[in-house]
VEXMIMAR-749611 format. One record per residue (C-alpha): residue number from 1; residue in one letter; chain; x, y, z. Coordinates in pm, whole numbers, padded with zeros to 5 digits, m for minus. Each point is the difference from the previous one (the first is absolute). Example, Ala and Ser with C-alpha at 12.3 -4.5 7.8 and 13.67 -1.06 7.14 Angstrom:
<atoms>
(1, "A", "A", (01230, m00450, 00780))
(2, "S", "A", (00137, 00344, m00066))
</atoms>
This chain:
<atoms>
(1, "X", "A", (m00466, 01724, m07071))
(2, "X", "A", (00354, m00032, 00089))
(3, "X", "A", (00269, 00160, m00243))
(4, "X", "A", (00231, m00306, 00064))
(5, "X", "A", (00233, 00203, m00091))
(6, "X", "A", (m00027, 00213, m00265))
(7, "X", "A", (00148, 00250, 00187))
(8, "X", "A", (00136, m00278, m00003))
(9, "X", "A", (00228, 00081, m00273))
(10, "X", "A", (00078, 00336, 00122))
(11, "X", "A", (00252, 00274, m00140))
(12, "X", "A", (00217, m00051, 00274))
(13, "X", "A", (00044, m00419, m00091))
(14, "X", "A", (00023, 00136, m00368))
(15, "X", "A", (00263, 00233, 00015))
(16, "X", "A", (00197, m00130, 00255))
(17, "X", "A", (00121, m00198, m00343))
(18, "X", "A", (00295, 00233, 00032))
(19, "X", "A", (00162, 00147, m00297))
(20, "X", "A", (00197, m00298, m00056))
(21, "X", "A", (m00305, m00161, m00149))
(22, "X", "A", (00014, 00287, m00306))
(23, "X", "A", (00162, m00104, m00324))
(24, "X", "A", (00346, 00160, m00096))
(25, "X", "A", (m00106, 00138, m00300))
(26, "X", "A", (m00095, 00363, m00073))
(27, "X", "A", (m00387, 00070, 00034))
(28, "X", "A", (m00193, 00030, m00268))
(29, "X", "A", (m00074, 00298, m00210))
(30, "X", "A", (m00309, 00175, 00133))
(31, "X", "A", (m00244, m00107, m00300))
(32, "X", "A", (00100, m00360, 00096))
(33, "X", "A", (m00065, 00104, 00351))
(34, "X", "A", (m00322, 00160, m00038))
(35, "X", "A", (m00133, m00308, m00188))
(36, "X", "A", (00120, m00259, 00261))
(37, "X", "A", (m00189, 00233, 00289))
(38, "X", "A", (m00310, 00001, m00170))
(39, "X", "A", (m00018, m00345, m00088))
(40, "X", "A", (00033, m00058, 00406))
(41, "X", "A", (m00251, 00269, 00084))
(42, "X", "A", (m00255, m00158, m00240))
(43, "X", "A", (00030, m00312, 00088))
(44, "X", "A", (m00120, 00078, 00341))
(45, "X", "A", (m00271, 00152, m00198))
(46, "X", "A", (m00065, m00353, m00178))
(47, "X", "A", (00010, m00207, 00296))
(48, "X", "A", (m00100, 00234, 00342))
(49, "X", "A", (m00192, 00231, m00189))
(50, "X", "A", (00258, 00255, 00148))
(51, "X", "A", (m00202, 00304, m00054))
(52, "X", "A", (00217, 00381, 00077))
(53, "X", "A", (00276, 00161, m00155))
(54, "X", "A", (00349, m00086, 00007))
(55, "X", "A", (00324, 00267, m00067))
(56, "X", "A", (00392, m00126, 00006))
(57, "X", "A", (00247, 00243, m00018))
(58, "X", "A", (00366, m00118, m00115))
(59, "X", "A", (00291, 00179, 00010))
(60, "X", "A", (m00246, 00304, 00024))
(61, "X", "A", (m00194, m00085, m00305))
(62, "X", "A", (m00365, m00081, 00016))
(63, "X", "A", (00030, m00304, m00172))
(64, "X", "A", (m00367, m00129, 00050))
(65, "X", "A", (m00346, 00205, 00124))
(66, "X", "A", (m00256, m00287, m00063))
(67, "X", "A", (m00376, m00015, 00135))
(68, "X", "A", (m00245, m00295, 00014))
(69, "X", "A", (m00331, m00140, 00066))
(70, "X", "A", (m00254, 00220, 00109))
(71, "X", "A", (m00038, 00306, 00213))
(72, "X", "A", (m00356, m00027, 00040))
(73, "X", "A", (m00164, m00363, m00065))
(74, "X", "A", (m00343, 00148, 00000))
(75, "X", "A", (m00011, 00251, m00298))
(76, "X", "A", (00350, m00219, m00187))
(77, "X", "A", (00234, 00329, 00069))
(78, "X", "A", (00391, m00127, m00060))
(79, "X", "A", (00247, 00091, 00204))
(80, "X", "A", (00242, 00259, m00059))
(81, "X", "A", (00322, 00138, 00100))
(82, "X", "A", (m00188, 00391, 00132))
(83, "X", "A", (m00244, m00263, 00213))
(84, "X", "A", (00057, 00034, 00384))
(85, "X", "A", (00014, m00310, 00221))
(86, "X", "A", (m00028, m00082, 00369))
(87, "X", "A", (00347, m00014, 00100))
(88, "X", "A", (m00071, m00122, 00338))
(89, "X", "A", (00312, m00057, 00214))
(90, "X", "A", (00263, 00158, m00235))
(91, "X", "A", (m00165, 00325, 00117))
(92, "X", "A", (00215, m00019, 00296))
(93, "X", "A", (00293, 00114, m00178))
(94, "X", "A", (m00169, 00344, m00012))
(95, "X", "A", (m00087, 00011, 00342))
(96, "X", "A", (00353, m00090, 00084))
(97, "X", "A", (00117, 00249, m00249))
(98, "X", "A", (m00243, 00253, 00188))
(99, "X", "A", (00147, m00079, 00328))
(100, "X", "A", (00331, 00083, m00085))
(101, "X", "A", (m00064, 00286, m00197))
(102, "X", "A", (m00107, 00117, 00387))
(103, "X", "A", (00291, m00133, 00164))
(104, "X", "A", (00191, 00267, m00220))
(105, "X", "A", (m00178, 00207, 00095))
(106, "X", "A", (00017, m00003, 00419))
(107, "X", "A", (m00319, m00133, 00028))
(108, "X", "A", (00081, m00295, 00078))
(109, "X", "A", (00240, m00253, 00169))
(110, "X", "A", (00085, m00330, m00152))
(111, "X", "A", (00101, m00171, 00355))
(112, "X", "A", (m00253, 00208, 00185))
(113, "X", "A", (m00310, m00227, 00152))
(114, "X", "A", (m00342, 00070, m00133))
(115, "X", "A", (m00173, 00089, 00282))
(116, "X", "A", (00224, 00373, m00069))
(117, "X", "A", (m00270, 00012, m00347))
(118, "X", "A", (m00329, m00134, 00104))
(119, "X", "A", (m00168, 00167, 00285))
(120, "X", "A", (m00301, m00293, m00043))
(121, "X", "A", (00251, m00294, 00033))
(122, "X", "A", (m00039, m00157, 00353))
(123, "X", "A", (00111, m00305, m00034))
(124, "X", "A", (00278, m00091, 00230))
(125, "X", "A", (00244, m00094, m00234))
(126, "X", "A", (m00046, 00361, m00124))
(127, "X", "A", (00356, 00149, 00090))
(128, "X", "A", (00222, m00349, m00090))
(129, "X", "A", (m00115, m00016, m00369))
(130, "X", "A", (00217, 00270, m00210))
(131, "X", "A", (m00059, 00129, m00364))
(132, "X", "A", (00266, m00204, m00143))
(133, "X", "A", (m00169, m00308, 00133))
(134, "X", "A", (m00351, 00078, m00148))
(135, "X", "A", (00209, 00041, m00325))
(136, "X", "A", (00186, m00326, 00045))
(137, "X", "A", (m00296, m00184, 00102))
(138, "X", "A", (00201, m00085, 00260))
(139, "X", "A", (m00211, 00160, 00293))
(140, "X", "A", (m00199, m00308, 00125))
(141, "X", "A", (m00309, 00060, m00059))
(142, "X", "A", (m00248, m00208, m00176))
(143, "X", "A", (m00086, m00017, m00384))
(144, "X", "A", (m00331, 00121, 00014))
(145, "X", "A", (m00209, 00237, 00222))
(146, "X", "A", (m00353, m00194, m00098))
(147, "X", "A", (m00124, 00325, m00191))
(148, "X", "A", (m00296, m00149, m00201))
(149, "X", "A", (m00045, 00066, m00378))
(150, "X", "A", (m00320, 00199, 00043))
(151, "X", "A", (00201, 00246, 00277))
(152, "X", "A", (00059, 00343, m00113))
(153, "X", "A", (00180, 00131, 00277))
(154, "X", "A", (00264, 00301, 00069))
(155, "X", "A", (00393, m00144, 00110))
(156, "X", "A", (m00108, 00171, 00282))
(157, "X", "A", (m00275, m00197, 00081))
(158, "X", "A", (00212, m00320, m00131))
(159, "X", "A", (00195, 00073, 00282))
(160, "X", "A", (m00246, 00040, 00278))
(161, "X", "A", (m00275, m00273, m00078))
(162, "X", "A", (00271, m00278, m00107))
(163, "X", "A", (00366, 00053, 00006))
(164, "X", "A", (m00038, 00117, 00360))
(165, "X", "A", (m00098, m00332, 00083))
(166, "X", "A", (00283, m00188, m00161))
(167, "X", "A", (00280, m00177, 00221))
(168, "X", "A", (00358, m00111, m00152))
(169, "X", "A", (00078, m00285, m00126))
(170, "X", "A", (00359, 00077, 00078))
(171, "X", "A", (00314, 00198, 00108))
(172, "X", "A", (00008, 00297, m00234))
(173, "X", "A", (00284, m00023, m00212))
(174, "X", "A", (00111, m00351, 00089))
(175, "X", "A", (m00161, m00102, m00319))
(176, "X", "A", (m00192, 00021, m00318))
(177, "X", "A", (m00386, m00041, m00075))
(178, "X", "A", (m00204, 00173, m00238))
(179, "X", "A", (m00272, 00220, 00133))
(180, "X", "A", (m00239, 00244, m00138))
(181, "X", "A", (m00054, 00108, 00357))
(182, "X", "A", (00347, 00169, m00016))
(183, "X", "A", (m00109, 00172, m00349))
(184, "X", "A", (m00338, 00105, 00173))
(185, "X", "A", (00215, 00199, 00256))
(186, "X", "A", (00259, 00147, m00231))
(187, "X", "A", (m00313, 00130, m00180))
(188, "X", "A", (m00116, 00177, 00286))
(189, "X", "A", (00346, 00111, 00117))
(190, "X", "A", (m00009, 00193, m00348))
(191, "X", "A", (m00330, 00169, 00092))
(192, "X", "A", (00073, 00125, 00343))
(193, "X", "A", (00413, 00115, m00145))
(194, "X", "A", (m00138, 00205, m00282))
(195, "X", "A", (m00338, 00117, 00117))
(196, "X", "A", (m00158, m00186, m00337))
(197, "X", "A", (m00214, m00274, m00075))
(198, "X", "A", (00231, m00291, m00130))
(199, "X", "A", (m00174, 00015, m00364))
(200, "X", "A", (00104, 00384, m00002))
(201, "X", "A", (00292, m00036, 00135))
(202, "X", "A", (00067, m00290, m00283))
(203, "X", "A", (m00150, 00190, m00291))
(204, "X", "A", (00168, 00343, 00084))
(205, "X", "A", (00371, m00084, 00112))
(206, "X", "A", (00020, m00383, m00281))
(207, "X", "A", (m00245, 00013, m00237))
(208, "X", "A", (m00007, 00388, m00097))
(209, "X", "A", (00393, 00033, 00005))
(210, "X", "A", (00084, m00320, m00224))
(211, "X", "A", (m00345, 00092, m00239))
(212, "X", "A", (m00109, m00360, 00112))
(213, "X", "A", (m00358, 00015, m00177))
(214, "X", "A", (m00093, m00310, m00020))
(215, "X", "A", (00075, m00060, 00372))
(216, "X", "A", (m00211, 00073, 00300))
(217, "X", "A", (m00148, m00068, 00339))
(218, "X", "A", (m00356, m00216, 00033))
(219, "X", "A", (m00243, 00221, 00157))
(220, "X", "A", (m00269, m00199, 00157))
(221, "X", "A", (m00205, m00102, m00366))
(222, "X", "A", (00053, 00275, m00175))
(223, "X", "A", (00033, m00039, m00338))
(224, "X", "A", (00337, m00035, m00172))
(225, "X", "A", (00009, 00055, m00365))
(226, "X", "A", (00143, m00240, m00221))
(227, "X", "A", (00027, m00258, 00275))
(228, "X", "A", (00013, m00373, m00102))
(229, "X", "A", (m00259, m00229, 00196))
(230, "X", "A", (00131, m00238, 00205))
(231, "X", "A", (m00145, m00339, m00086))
(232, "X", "A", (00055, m00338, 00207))
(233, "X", "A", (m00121, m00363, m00012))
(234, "X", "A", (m00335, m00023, 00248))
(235, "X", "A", (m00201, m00355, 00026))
(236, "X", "A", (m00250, 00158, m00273))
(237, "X", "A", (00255, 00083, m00234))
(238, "X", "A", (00178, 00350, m00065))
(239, "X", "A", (m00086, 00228, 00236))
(240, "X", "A", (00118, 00400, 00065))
(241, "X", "A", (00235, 00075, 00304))
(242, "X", "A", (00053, 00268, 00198))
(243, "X", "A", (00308, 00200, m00119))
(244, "X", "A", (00133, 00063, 00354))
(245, "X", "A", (m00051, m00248, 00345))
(246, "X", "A", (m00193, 00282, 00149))
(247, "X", "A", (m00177, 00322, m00071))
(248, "X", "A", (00216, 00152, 00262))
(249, "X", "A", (00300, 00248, m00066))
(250, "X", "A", (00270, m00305, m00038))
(251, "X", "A", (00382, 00123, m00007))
(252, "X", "A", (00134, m00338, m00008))
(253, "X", "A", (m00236, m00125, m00356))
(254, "X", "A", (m00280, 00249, m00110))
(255, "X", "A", (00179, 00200, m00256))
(256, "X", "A", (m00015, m00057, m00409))
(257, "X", "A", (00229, 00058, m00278))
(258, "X", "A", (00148, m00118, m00338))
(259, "X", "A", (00294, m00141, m00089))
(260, "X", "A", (00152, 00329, m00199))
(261, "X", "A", (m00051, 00216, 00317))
(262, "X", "A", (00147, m00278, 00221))
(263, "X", "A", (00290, m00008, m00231))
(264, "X", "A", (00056, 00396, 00004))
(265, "X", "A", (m00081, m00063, 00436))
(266, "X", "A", (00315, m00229, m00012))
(267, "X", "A", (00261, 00229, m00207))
(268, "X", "A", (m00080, 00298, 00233))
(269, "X", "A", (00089, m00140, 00316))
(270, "X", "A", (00303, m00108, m00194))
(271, "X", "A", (00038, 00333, m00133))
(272, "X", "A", (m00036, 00182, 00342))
(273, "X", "A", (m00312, 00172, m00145))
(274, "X", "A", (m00203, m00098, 00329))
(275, "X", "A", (00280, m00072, 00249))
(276, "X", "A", (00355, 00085, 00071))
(277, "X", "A", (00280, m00229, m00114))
(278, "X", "A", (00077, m00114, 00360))
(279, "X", "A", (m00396, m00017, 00060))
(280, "X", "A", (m00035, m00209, m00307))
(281, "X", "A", (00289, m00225, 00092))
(282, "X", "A", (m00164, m00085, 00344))
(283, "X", "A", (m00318, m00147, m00242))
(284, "X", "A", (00205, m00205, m00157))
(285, "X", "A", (00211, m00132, 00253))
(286, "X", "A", (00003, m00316, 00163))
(287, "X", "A", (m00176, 00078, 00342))
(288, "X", "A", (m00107, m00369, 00123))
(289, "X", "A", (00008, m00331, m00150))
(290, "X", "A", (m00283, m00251, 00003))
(291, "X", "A", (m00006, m00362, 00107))
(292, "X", "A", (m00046, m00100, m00354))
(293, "X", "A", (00308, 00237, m00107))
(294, "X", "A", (m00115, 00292, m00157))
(295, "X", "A", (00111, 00302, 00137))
(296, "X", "A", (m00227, 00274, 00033))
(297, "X", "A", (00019, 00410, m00035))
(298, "X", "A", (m00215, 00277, 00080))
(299, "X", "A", (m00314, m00079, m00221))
(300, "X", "A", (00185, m00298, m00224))
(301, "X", "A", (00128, m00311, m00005))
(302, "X", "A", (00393, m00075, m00093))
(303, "X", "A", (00041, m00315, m00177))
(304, "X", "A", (00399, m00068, m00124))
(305, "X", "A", (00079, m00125, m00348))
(306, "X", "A", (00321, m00079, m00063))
(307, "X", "A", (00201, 00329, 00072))
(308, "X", "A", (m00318, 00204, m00034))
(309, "X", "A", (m00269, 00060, 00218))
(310, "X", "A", (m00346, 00040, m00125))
(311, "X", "A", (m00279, 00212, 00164))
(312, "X", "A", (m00379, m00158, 00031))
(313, "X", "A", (m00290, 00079, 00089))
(314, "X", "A", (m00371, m00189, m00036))
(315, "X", "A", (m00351, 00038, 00090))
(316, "X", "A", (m00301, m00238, m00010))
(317, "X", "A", (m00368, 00061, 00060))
(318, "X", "A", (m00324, m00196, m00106))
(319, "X", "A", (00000, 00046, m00363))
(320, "X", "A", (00320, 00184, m00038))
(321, "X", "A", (00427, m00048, m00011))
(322, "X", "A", (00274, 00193, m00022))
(323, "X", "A", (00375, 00017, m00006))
(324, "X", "A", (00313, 00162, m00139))
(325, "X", "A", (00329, m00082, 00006))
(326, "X", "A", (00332, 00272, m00036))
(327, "X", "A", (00331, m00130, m00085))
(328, "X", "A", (00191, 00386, 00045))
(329, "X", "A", (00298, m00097, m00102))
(330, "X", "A", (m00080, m00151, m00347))
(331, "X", "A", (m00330, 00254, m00064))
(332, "X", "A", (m00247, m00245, m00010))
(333, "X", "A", (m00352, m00004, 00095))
(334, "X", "A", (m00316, m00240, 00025))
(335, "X", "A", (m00315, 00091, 00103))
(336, "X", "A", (m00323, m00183, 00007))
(337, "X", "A", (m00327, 00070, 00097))
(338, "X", "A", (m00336, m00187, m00093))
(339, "X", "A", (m00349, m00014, 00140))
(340, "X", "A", (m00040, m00356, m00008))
(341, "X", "A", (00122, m00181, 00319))
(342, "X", "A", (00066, m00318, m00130))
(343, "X", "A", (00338, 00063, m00215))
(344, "X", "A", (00276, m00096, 00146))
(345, "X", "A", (00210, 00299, m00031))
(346, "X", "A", (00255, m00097, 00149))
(347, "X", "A", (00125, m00264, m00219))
(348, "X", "A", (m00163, 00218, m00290))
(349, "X", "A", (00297, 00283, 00146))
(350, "X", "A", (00225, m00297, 00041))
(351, "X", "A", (m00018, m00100, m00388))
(352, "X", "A", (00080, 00384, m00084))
(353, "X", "A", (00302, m00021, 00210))
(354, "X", "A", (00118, m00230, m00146))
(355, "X", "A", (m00040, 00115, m00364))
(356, "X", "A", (00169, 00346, 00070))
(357, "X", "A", (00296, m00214, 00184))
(358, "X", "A", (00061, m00250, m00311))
(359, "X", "A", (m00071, m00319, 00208))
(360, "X", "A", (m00212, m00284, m00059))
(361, "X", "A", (m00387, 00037, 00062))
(362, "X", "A", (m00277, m00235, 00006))
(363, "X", "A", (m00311, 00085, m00184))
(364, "X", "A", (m00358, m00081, 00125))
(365, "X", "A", (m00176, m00292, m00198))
(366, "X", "A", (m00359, 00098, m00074))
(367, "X", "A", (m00034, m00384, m00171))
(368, "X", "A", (00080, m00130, 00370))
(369, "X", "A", (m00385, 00175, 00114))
(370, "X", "A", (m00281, m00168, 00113))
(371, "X", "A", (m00271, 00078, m00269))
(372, "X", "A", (m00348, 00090, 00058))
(373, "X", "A", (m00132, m00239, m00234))
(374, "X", "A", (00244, m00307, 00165))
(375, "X", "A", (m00220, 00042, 00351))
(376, "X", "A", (m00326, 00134, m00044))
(377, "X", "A", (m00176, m00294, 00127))
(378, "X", "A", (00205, 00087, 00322))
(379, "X", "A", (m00060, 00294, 00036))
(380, "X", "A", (m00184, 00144, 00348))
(381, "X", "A", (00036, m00001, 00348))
(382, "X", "A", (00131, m00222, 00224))
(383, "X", "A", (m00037, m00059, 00391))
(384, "X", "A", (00245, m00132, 00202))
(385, "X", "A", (00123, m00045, 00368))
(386, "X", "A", (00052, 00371, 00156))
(387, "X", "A", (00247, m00093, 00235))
(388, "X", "A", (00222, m00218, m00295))
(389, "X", "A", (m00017, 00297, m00295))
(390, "X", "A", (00072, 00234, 00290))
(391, "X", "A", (00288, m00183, 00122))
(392, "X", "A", (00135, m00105, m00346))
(393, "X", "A", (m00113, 00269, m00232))
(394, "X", "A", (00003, 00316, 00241))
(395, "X", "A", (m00370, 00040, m00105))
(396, "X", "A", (m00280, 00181, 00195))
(397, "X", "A", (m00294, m00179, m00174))
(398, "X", "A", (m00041, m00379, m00037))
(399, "X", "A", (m00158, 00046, m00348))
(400, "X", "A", (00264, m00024, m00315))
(401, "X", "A", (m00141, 00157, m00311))
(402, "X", "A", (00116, m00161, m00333))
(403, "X", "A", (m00095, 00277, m00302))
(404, "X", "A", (00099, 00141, m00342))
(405, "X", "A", (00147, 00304, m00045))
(406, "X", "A", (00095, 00174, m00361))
(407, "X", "A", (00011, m00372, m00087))
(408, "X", "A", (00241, m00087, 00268))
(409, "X", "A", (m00103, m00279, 00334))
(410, "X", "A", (00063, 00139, 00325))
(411, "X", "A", (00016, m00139, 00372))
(412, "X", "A", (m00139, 00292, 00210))
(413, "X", "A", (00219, 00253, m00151))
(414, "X", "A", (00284, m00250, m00079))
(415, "X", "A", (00045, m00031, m00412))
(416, "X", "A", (00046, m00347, m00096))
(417, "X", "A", (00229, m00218, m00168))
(418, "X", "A", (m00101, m00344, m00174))
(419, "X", "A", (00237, m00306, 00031))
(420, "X", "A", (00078, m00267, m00257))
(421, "X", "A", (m00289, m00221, 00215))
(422, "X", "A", (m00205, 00263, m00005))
(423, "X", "A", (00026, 00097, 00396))
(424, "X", "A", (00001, 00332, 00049))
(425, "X", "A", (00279, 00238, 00198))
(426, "X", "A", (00077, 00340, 00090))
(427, "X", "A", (00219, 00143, m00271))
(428, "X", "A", (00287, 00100, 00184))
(429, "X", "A", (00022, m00323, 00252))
(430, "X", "A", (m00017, m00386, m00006))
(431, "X", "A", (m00098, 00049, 00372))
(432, "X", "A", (m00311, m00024, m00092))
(433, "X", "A", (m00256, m00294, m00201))
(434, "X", "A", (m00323, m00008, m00076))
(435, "X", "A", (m00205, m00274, m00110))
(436, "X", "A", (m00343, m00105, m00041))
(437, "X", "A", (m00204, m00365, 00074))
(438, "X", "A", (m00366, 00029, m00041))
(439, "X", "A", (m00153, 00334, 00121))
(440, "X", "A", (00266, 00035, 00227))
(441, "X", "A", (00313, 00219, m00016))
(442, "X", "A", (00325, m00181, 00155))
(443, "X", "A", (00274, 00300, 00065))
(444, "X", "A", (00348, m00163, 00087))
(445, "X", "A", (00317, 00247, 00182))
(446, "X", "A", (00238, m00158, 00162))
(447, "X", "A", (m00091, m00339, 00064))
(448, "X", "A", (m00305, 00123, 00128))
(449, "X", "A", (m00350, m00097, m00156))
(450, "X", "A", (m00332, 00237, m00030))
(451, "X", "A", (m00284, m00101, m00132))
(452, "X", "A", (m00291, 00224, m00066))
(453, "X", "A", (m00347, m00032, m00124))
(454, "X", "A", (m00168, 00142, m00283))
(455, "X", "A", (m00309, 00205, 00068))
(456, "X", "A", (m00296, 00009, m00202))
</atoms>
C-alpha cells in the first residue's frame, strides 16, 4: 500500500523549520524536559503502538531512556533498554567508519577506483567508480543487487553472481542516488584491505575498542541474545520478520545494536577515539548534495538547522526502524529503535526535536482512531482491479485486507483514522478516503474512484 507520504513528513520537511521557528525564551529545566519527551514518546505508544526504546541526550544529559511494547509478542517479554535491535541501514556508519579507519592506514585510497580492491569485480565500469563515490552513493549504480532474503552468500560471491552484472544508471559522481550496491562493495573492499572477514574486521577494530556490547554483526541465523523480534502487519494479522533483508553478510543493513552503544558509537568519532580529527572531519563534511537538499557525508546525512547542522542516520527493514539524530554543537542526542515497522519514527524523532528545542509540537490523537468495534462488520478482504490498486495504490496484489489489530482497523498495513462521517483515512493524509456501499469497498485518492468487492 502506498505510504502517500508518510515519509511523507520526513525529518528533512520538519526541520527545515529553521531555528527561527523556536521560542525566545530559555528552555526548560530538564525535569520539565524529561516530562514533555516522554509524553511524545508515549503517545506514539498510544496511537502506533510504537514498540523500541527511545534515549535523548541534552546538553549531554540523558534526559530520557524509555522502552515500550513488547520484545517478544509470543511469550509477552517487554522491551528494554539492554535489548538489541535490527539496525538495518544505520549500520553503514560503521562500515564507513571501517573504511576510513583503513584509509589511515595506507590501505586504501579514497579517489582510487575499485577495481584496485576487488580482484572478482569485472564489470566494466570497474576502474571509473572510486571509494568516495560508493560512500557518497554517488557512484551510479543501482539500489539493489536482487540478493533474495533466503541467500546466504559471501561479498565475494555478492560480487560475482550479481553485482557483476549490474550496469550504471549514471555518470559517477555527477549525482546522488542511494545504493546498497555501493555498501556491498565497500564491504568487500574491507575484506580484501585487511585480510579479514568484514564481521571480524567490525568486531575487532569498532566494537572491541569502544566496549560496544550490545552491538554486532548478523551472522547468517545465528542466534543473538537479547534480540527484539521484529513484528509487521501480514494479511493474517501480526506476523514475525526477518531481522535483516538477507541471510547474507550485508555491510550496508545487517548489523544490530542499542541505542546506549549507538550513543557511546557517536561521541567517539567525535572524540577521535576511532579516527583522526582530520579523518573524522571528512565524515562529517558536506561531500555532495541531493536533489531534495540534504547534503550528504561519508556514512551520514547533513541536514542544516538554523546555524547548526545536525547529523542523521536511519534504517528500515520488515518489522524494524531506526534512527538517531546528533546536534554536536549543543550535545544532544536522539535515538530510536523499535521492532515494529509500522511507527512512524520519523515524526515520533520529529516530536522529540522539537521538545529539546522549546518549539511548538503536535501530539498524536489516539480519540481520532478507527476502533475495532466501529467496523467489524467490515472487516475482510477485498478484491479489486489489479491494474487500478497498482497504478493508484503502488500495490502488488489486487486483494485489500481490512482487519483489527490490538484494537486498532488497518488497510493492508496502513492504521486508520475515522472521520466525523464515519469514512475512513490514513492517519497521516487526507489523500486518501475510504468508504463503504453494500459489500463493496469504494477507496477515493485524488479524484480517482476504486471500488472493490468483498469476498466471502
Amino acid at each position: 500500500m502506498v505510504r502517500v507520504f508518510a515519509a511523507a513528513i520526513s525529518i528533512c520537511m520538519l526541520l527545515t523549520l529553521g531555528s527561527a521557528a523556536a521560542k525566545a525564551e530559555q528552555p526548560p529545566e530538564q525535569t520539565a524536559t524529561a516530562a514533555k519527551l516522554a509524553e511524545v514518546a508515549q503517545a506514539y505508544a498510544d496511537v502506533y503502538g510504537f514498540s523500541g526504546t527511545v534515549k535523548v541526550v541534552k546538553q549531554g544529559q540523558e534526559v530520557l531512556l524509555a522502552s515500550y511494547g513488547l520484545a517478544n509478542r509470543e511469550f509477552g517479554i517487554s522491551n528494554r533498554a539492554d535489548v538489541r535491535f535490527s539496525i538495518n541501514s544505520m549500520s553503514k556508519t560503521f562500515t564507513a567508519a571501517a573504511v576510513l579507519q583503513l584509509t589511515e592506514q595506507g590501505k586504501l585510497k579514497l579517489h582510487t577506483p575499485v577495481a584496485a580492491y576487488i580482484p572478482e569485480l569485472s564489470a566494466d565500469w570497474a576502474n571509473k567508480v572510486t571509494l568516495h563515490h560508493l560512500l557518497t552513493h554517488s557512484s551510479g549504480l543501482p539500489r539493489e543487487s536482487g540478493i533474495q532474503p533466503h541467500q546466504n552468500l559471501t561479498l565475494s560471491q555478492q560480487i560475482t553472481q550479481l553485482v557483476n552484472n549490474q550496469t550504471l544508471l549514471f555518470e559517477p559522481g555527477s549525482r546522488y542516488e542511494y545504493s546498497n550496491i555501493g555498501i556491498i562493495l565497500l564491504g568487500r573492499i574491507i575484506e580484501t584491505a585487511s585480510k579479514q572477514d568484514f564481521a571480524s574486521y567490525i568486531t575487532e577494530h569498532i566494537l572491541k575498542p569502544l566496549k560496544l556490547s550490545n552491538t554486532g554483526v548478523y551472522l547468517a541465523e545465528k542466534v543473538v541474545e537479547r534480540q527484539a523480534t521484529p513484528y509487521r502487519i501480514s494479511p493474517e494479522g501480526v506476523a514475525t520478520a526477518a531481522r535483516s533483508k538477507h541471510l547474507g553478510v550485508n555491510p550496508g543493513g545487517g548489523m544490530y545494536s542499542n541505542v546506549n552503544d549507538l550513543y557511546q558509537f557517536v561521541l567517539a568519532l567525535e572524540q577521535h577515539k576511532l579516527l583522526s580529527a582530520e579523518t573524522t572531519r571528512q565524515i562529517f563534511q558536506q561531500q555532495l548534495t541531493s536533489a531534495e537538499g540534504d547534503s550528504h557525508g561519508y556514512g551520514w546525512t547533513l541536514k542544516p538547522f538554523g546555524d547548526r547542522m545536525l547529523y542523521f542516520a536511519a534504517g528500515s527493514g520488515f518489522g524494524t526502524k531506526s534512527v538517531m539524530l546528533r546536534s554536536a554543537s549543543q550535545d544532544d542526542f536522539i535515538a530510536i529503535t523499535a521492532n515494529w515497522g509500522n511507527t512512524p519514527v520519523l515524526q515520533l524523532m520529529a516530536g522529540l526535536f522539537f521538545v529539546l528545542n522549546d518549539m511548538d509540537y503536535t501530539l498524536p490523537d489516539k480519540r481520532s482512531l478507527a476502533s475495532e468495534s466501529q467496523f467489524t462488520p467490515r472487516l475482510g478482504r477485498y478484491s479489486f482491479v489489479a491494474d487500478e490498486v497498482q497504478k493508484h495504490l503502488m500495490m502488488q496484489s489486487n486483494i485489500v485486507t481490512l482487519q483489527a489489530i490490538d484494537g486498532k482497523v488497518f488497510m493492508n498495513d496502513e492504521l486508520m483514522a475515522v472521520r466525523p462521517d464515519n469514512t475512513l483515512r490514513l492517519t497521516y493524509t487526507d489523500e486518501v478516503s475510504i468508504g463503504f456501499a453494500g459489500n463493496n469497498m469504494i477507496i477515493s485518492i485524488n479524484g480517482n474512484t476504486l471500488r472493490g468487492e468483498k469476498l466471502p
